[in-house]
C-alpha positions in Angstrom: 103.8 28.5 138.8 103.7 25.2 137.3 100.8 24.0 135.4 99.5 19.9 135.5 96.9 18.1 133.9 94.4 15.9 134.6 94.3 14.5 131.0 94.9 10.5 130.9 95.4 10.9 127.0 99.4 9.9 126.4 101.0 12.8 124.7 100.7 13.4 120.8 103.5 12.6 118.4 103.7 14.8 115.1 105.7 13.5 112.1 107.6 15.3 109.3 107.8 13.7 106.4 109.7 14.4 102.9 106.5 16.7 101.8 106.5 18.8 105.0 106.9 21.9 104.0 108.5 25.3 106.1 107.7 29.0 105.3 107.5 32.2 106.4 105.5 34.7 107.8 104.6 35.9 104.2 104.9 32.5 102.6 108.1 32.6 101.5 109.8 29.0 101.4 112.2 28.2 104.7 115.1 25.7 105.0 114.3 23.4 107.7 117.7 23.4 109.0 117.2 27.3 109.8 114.5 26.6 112.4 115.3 27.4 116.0 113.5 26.1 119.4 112.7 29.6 120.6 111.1 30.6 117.7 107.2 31.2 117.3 105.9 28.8 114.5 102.0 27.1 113.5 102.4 23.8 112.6 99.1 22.5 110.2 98.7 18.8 110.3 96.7 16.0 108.4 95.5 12.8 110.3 97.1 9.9 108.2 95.8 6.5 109.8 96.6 6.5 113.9 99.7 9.4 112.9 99.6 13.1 112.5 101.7 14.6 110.1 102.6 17.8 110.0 102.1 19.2 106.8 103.3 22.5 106.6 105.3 24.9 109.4 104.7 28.6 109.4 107.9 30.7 111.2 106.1 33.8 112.4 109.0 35.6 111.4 109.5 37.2 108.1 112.2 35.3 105.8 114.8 38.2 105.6 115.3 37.8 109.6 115.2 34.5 109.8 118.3 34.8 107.2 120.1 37.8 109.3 120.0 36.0 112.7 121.2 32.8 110.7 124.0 34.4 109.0 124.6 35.9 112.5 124.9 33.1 114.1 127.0 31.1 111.5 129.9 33.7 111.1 130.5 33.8 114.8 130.7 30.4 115.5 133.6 28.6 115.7 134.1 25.1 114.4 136.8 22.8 116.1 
């Protein structure tokens, strides 16, 4: 099914900035660069001016699995 809205609102934008930070499940501190789409996170945001920026991003996955499906992911690809 395919879902539509009736909302004339434009779409909001979030921002990262420098300070945002990425953890884990438990609070344990993330690399950004280990984020992936398909994963389940909570963003918390701040309003600054007309912008929100997104403060902090919680992975709902524990740290030590983020790291094993990283390292999984790494070793087997290939570089050309």
């Amino acid at each position: 099914g395919e879902f539509k809205t009736t909302s004339r609102t434009p779409p909001v934008k979030y921002y990262y900035t420098p300070k945002t930070t990425v953890g884990d499940s438990i609070c344990a501190v993330v690399d950004m660069s280990l984020l992936r789409p398909e994963w389940p996170v909570r963003y918390t945001y701040v309003k600054e001016g007309d912008r929100m920026v997104v403060s902090k991003i919680t992975v709902e996955k524990p740290l030590a699995e983020i790291k094993k499906v990283t390292e999984t992911t790494t070793t087997t690809t290939t570089h050309k």
